[in-house]
N, CA and C of each residue as an Amber inpcrd file, in Angstrom:
protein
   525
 -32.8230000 -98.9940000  -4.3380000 -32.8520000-100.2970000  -4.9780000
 -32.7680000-101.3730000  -3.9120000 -33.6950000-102.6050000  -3.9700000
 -33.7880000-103.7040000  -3.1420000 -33.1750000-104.6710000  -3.4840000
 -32.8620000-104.8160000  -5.2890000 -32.1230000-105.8830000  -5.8150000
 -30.8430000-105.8460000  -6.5610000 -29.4940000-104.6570000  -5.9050000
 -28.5400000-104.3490000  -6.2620000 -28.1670000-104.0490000  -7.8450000
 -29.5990000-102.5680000  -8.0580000 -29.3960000-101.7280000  -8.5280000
 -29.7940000-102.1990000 -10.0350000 -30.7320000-103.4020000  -9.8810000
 -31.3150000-103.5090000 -11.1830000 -32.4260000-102.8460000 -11.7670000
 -33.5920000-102.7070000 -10.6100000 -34.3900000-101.9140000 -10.5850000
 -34.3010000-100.5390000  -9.4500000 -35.2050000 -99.5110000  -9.7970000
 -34.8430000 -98.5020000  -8.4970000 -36.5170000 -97.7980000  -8.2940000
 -36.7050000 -97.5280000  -7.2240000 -38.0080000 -96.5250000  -7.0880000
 -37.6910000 -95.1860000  -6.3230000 -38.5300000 -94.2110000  -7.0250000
 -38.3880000 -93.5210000  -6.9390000 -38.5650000 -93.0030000  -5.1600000
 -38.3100000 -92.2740000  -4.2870000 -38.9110000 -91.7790000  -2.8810000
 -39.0770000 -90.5320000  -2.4920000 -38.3060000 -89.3480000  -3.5580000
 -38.7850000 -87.9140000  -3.3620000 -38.1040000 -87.4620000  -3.9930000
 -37.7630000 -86.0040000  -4.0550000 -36.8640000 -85.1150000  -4.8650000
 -36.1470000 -83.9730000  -4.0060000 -34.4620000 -83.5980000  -4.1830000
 -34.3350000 -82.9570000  -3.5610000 -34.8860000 -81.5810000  -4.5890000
 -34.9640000 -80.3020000  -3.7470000 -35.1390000 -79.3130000  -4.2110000
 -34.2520000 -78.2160000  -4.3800000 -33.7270000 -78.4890000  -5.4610000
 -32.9300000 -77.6500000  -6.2850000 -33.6760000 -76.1890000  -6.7260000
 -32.9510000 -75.5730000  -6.5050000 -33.5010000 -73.5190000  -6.6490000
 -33.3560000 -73.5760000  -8.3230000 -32.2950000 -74.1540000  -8.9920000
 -32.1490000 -73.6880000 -10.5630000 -32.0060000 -75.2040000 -11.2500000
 -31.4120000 -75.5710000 -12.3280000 -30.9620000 -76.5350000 -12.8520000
 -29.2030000 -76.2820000 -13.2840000 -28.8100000 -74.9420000 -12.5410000
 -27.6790000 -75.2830000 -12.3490000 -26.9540000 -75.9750000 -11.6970000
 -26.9110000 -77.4620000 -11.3850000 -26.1660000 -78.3580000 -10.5050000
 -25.8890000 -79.1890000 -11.0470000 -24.8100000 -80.0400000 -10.5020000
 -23.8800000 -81.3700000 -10.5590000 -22.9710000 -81.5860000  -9.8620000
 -22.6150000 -82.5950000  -9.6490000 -21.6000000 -83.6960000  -8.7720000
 -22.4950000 -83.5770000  -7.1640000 -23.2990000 -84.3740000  -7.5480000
 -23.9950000 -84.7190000  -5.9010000 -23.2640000 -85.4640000  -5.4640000
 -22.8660000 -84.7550000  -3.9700000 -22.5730000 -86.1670000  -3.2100000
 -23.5760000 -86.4350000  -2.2890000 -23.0590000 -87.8830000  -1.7720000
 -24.9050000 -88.1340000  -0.6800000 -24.0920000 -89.0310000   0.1400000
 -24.3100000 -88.8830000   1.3460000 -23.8400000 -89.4160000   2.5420000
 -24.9980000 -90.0890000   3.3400000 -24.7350000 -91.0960000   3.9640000
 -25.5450000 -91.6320000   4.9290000 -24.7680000 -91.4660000   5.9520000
 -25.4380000 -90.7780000   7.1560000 -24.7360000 -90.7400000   8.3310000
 -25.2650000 -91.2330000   9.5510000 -24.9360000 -91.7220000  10.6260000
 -24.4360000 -92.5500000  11.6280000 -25.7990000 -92.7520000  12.1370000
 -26.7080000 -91.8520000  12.4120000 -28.3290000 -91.6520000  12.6650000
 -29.3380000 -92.0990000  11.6820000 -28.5470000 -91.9130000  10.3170000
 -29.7210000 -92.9090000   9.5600000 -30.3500000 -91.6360000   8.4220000
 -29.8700000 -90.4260000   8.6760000 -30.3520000 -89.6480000   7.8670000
 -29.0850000 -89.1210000   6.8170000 -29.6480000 -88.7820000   5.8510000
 -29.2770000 -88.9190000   4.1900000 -28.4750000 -86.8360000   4.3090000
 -26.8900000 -86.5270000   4.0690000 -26.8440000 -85.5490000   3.6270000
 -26.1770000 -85.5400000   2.7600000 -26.6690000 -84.5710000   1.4770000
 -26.4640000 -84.1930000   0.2270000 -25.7720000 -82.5190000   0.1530000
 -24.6210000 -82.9440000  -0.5160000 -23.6560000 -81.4510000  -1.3420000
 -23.9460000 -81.5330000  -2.7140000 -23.6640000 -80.7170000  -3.2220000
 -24.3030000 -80.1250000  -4.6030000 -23.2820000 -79.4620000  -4.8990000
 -22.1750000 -79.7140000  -6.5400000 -21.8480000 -78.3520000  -7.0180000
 -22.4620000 -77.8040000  -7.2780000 -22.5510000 -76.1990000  -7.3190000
 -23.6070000 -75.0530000  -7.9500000 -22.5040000 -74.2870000  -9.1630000
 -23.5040000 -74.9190000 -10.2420000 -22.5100000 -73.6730000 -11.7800000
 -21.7970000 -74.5500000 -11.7020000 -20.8010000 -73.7680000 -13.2720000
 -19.9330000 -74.2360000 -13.8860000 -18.4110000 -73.8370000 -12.9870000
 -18.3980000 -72.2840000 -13.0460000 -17.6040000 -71.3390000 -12.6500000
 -17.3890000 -70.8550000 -10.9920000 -18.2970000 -71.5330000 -10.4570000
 -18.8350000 -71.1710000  -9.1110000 -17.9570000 -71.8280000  -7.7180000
 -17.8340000 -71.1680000  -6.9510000 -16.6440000 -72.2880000  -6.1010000
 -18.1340000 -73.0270000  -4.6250000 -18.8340000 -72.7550000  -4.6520000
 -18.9840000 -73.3700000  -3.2480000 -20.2610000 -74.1250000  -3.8650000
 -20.4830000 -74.8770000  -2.8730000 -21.6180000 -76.0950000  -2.4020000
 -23.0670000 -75.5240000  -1.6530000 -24.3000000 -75.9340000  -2.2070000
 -25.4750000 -76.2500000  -1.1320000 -25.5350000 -77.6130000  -0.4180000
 -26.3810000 -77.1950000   0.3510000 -26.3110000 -78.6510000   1.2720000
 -28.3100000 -78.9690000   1.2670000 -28.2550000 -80.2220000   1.6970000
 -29.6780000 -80.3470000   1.9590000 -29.2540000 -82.0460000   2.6650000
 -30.6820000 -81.8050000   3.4000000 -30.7050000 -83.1400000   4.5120000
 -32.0780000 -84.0360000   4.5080000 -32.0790000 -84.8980000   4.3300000
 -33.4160000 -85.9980000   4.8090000 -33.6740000 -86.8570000   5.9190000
 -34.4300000 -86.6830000   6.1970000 -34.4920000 -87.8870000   7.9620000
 -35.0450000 -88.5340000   7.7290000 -36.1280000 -88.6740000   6.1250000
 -37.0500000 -89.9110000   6.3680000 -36.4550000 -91.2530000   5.5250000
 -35.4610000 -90.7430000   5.0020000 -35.2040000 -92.2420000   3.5370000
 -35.0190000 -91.4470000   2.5140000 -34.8650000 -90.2180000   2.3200000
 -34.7110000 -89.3960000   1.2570000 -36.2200000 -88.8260000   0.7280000
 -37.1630000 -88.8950000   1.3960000 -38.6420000 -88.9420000   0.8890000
 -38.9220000 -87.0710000   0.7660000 -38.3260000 -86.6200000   2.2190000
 -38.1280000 -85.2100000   1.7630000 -36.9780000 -84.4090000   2.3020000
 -36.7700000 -83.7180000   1.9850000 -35.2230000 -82.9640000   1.7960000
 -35.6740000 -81.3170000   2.3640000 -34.7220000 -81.1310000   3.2630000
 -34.7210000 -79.6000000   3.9070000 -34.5730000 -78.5570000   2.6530000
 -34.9600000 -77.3220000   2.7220000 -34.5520000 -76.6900000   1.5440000
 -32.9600000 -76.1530000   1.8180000 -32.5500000 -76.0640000   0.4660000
 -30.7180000 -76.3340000  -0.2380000 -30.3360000 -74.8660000   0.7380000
 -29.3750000 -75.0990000   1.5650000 -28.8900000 -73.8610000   1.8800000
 -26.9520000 -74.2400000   1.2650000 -26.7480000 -72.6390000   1.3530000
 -25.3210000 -73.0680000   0.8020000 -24.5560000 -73.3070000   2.2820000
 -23.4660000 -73.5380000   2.1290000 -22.3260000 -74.3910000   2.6860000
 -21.1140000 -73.1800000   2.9920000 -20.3300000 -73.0360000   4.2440000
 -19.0720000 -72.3840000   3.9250000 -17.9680000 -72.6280000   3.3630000
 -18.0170000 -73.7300000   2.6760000 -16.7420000 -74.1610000   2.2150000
 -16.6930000 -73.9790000   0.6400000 -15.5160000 -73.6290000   0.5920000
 -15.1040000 -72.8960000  -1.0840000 -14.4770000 -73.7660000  -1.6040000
 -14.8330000 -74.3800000  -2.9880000 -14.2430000 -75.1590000  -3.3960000
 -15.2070000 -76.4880000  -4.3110000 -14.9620000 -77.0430000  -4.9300000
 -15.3640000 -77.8840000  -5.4890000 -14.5740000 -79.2640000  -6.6840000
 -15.4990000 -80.0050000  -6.6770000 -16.7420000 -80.6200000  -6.0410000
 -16.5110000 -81.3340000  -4.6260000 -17.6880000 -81.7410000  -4.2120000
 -17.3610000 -82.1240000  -2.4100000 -17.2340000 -83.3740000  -2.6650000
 -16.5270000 -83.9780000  -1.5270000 -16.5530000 -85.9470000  -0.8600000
 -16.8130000 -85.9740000   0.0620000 -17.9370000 -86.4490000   0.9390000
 -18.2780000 -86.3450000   1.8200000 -18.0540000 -87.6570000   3.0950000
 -17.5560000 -87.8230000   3.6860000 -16.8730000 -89.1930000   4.6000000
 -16.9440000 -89.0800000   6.1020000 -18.1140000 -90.1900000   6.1850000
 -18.5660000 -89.9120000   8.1980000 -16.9810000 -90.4250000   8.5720000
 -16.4950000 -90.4270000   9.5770000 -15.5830000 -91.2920000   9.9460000
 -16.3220000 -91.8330000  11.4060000 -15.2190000 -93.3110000  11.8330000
 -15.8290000 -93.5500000  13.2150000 -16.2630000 -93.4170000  13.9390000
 -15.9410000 -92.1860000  14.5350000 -16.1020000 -90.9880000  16.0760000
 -17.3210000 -90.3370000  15.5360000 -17.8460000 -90.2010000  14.2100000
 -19.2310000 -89.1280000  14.1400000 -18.4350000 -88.1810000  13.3710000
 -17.4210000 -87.6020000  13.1870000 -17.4780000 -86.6920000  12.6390000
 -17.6180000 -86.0860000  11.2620000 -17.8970000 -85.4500000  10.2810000
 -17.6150000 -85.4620000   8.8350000 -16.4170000 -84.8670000   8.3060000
 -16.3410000 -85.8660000   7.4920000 -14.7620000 -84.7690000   6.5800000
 -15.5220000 -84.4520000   5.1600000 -15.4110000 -83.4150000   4.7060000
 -15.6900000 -82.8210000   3.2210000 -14.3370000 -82.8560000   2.7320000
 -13.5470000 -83.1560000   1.6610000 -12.8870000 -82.7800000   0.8230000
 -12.9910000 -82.2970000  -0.7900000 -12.4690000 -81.0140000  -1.0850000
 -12.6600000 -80.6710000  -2.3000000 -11.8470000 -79.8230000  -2.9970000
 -11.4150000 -79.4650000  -4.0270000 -10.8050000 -79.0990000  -4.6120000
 -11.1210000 -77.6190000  -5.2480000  -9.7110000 -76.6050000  -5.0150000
 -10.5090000 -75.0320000  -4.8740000  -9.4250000 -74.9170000  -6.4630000
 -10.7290000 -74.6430000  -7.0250000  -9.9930000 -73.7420000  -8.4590000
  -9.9120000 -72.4670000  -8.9740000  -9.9840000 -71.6630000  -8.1550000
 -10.5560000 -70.1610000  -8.0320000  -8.9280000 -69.4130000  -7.0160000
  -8.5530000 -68.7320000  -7.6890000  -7.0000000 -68.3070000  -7.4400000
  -7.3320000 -67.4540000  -6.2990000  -8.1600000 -66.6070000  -6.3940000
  -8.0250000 -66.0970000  -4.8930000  -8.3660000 -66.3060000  -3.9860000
  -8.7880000 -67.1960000  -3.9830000  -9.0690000 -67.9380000  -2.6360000
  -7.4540000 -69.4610000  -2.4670000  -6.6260000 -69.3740000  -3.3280000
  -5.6640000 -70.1270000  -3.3720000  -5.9980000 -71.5310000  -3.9960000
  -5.3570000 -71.8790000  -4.8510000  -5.5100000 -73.2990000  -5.7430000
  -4.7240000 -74.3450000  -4.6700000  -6.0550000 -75.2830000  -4.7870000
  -5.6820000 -76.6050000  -3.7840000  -6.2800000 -77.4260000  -3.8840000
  -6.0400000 -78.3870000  -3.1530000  -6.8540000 -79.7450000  -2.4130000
  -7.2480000 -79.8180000  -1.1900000  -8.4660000 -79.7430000  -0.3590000
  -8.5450000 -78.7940000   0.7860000 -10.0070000 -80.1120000   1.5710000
  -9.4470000 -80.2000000   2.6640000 -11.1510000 -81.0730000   3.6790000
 -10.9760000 -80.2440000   5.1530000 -12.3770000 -80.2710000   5.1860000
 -12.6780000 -79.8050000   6.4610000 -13.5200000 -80.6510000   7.3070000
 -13.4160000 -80.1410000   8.4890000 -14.1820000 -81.4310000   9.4900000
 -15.2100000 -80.6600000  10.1510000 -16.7610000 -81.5650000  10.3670000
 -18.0030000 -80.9080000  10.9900000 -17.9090000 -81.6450000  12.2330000
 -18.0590000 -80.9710000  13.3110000 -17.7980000 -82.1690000  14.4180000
 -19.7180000 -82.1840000  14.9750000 -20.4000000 -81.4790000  14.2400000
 -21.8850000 -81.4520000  14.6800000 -23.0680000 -81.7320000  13.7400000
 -22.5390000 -83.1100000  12.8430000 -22.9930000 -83.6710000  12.1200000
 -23.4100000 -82.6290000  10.5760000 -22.4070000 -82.0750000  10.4280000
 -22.8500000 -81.2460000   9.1120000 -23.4020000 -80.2320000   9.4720000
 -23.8030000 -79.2870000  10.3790000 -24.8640000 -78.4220000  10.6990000
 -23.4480000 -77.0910000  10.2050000 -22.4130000 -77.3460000  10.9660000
 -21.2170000 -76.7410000  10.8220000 -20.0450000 -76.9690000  10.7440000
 -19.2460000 -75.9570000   9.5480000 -18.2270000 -76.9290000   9.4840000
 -16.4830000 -76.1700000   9.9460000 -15.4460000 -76.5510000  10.4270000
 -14.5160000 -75.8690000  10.9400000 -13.4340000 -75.6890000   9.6820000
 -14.0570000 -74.1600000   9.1330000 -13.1760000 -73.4810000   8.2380000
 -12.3730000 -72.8510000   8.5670000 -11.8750000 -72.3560000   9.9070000
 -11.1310000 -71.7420000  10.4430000  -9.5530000 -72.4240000  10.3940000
 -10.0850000 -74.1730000  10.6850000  -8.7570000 -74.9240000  10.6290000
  -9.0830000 -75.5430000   9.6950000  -9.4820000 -75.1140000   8.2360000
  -9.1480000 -75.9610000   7.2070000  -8.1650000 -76.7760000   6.8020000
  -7.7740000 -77.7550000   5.8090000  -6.6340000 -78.6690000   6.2650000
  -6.3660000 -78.5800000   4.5950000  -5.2490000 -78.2110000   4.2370000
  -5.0370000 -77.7170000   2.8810000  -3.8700000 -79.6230000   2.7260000
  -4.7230000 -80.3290000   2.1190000  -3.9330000 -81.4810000   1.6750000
  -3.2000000 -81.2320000   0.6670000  -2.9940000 -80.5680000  -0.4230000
  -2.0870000 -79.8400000  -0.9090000  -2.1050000 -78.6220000  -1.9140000
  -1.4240000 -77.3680000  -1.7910000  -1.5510000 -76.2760000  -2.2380000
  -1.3160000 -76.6560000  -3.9890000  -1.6410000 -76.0840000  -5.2260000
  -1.1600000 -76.0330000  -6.1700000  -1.0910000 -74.2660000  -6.7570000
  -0.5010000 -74.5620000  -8.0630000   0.0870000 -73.3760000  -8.7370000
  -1.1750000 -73.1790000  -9.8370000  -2.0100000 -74.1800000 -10.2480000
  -2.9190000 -73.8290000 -10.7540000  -4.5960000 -74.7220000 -10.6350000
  -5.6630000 -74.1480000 -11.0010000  -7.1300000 -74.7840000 -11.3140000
  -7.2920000 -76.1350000 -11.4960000  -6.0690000 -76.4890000 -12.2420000
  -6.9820000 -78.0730000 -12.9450000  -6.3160000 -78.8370000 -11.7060000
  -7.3220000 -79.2330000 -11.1050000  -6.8850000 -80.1520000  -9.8220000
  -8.5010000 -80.9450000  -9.2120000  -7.9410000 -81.5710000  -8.3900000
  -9.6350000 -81.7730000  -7.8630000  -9.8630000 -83.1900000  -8.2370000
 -11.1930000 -83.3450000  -7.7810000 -12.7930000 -84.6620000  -7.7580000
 -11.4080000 -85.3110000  -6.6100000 -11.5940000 -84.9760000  -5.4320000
 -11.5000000 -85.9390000  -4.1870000 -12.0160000 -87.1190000  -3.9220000
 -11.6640000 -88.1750000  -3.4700000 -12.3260000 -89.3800000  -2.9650000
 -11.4510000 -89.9490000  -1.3950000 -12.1710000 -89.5770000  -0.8130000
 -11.4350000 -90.2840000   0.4570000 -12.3860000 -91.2500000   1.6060000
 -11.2310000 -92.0820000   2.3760000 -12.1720000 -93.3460000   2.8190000
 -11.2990000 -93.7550000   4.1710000 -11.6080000 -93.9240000   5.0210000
 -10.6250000 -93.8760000   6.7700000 -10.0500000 -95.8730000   6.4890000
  -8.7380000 -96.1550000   6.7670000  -8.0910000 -97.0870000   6.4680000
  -8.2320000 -97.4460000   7.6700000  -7.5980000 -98.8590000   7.8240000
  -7.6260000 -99.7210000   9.3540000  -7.0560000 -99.1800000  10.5830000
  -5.8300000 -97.9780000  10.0880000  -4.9920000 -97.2000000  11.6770000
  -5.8020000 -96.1620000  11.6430000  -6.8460000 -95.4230000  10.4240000
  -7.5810000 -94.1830000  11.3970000  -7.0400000 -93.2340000  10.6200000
  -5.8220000 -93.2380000   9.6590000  -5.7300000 -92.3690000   8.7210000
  -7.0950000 -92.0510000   8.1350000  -6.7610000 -90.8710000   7.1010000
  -7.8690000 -90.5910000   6.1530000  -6.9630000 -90.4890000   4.7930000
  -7.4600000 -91.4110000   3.8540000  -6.8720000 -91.5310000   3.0570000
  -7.7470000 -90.9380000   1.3300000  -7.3730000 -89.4340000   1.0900000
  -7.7100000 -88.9800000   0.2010000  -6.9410000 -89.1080000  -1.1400000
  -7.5400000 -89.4260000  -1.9140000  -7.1620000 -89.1300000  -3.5260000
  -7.5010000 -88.4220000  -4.7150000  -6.9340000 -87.3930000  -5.2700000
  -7.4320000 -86.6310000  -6.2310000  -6.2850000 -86.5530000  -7.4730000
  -6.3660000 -85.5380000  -8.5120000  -5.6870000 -85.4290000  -9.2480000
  -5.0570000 -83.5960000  -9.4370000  -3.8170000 -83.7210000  -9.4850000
  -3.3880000 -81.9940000 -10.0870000  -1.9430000 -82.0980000 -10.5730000
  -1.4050000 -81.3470000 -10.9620000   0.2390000 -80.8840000 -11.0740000
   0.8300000 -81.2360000  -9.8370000   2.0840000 -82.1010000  -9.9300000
   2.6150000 -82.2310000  -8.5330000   3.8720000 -81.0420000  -8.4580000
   4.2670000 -80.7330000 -10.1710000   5.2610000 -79.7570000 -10.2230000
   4.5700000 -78.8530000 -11.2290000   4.8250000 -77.9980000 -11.6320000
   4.5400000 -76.8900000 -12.4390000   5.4880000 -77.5450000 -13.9320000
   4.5730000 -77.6060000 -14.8320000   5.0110000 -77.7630000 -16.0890000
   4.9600000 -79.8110000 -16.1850000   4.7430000 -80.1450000 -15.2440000
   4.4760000 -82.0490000 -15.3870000   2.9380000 -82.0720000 -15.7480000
   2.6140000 -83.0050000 -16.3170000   1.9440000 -83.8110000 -16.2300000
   0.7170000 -83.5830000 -15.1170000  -0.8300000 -84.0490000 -15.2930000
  -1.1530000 -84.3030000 -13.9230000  -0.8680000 -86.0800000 -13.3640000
  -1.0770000 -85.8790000 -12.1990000  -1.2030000 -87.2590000 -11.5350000
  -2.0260000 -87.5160000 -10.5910000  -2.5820000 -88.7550000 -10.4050000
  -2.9460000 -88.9120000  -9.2890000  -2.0210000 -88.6010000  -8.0420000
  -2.6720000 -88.0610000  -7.0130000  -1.9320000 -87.9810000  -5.8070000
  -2.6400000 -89.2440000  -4.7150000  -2.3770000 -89.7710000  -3.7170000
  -3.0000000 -90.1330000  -2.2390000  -2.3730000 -89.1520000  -1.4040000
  -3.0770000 -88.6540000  -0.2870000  -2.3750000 -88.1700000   0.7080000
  -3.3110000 -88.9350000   1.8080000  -2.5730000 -89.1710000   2.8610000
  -2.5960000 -89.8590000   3.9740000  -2.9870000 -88.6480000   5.0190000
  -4.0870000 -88.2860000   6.0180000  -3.4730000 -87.2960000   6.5420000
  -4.4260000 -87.4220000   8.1090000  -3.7080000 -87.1210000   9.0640000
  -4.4680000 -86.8780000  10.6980000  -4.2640000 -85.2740000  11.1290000
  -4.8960000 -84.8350000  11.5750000  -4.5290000 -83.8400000  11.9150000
  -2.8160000 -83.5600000  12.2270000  -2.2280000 -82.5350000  11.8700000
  -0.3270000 -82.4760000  12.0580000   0.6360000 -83.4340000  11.5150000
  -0.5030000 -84.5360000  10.4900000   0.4530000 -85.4290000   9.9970000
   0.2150000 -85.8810000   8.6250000   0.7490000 -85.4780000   7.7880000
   0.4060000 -86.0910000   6.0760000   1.7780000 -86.9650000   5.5840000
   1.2790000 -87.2830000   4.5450000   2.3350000 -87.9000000   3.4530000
   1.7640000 -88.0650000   2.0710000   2.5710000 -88.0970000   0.9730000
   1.8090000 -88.2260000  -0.2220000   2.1400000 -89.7550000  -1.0650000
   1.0560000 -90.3000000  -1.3960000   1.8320000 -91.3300000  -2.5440000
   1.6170000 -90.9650000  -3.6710000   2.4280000 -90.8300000  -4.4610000
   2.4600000 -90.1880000  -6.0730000   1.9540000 -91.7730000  -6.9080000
   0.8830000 -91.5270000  -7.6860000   0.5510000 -92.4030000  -8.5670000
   0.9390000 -91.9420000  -9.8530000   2.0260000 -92.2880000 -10.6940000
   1.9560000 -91.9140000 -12.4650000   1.4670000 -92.8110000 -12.9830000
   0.6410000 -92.2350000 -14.2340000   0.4570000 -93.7650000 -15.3640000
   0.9840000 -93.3800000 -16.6360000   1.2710000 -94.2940000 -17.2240000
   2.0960000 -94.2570000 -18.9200000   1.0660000 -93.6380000 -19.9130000
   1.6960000 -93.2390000 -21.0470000   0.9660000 -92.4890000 -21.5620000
   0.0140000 -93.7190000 -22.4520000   0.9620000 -94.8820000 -22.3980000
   0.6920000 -96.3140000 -23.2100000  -0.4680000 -96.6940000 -22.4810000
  -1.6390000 -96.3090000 -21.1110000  -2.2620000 -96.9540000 -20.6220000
  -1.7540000 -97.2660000 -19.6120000
């Protein structure tokens, strides 16, 4: 869109293998080219990825992603690097809130030191949104159980590598 999203034209299509998908995310990154995560399924824990260099006109074909979990947020930060955050609802692989960092523009991502922003006791957790604040934190927000048997809530967690904190958001049941 040229006139803030009153009108839009069309410029290509990514290529999706099924019509099982939802929650795209789409990133513009630092070079100018467009990358896209994909939930796959209902039931399914991981992500495809696909990339554009021209404006979105055409799209690499969808390969999947190593990261388990869903749905993705995808966030360049300053330095180039990417953070994914997403939310794992699938017990054996452990219920959480979970981002990982690509330091090679998405090509790969470091699952080895995944960064578990916080563990839970069960599934309903998740849809991440995070955004780098003025000191360089990364400041993610999602929703899950903060205790077993409460309520969900919003959470924030603040986090740098070796350093988190959480702000607990409640809201009334009144609105």
């Amino acid at each position: 869109s040229s006139d803030r999203g009153k009108t839009w034209a069309k410029r290509g299509s990514i290529p999706f293998p099924s019509t099982d998908w939802n929650e795209t995310q789409l990133l513009e990154k630092k070079d100018g080219s467009l990358q896209m995560f994909s939930r796959v399924g209902f039931r399914k824990i991981g992500f495809m990825a696909s990339e554009s260099r021209d404006g979105g006109r055409t799209w690499t074909p969808m390969a999947k992603t190593p990261l388990l979990g869903l749905p993705p947020h995808l966030l360049a930060l300053p330095d180039g690097r990417l953070v994914c955050a997403y939310g794992r609802r699938v017990g054996e692989y452990g219920f959480g809130v979970f981002a990982a960092v690509s330091d090679d523009d998405g090509r790969t991502w470091d699952t080895a030191n995944e960064i578990c922003l916080r563990p839970c006791h069960n599934g309903d957790l998740g849809y991440p949104s995070s955004c780098v604040l003025p000191n360089g934190d990364i400041l993610t927000v999602y929703y899950q159980q903060k205790s077993e048997g409460e309520k969900q809530v919003s959470i924030a967690r603040n986090f740098k590598p070796g350093y988190m904190y959480d702000i607990v958001l409640r809201f009334s049941d009144h609105g």
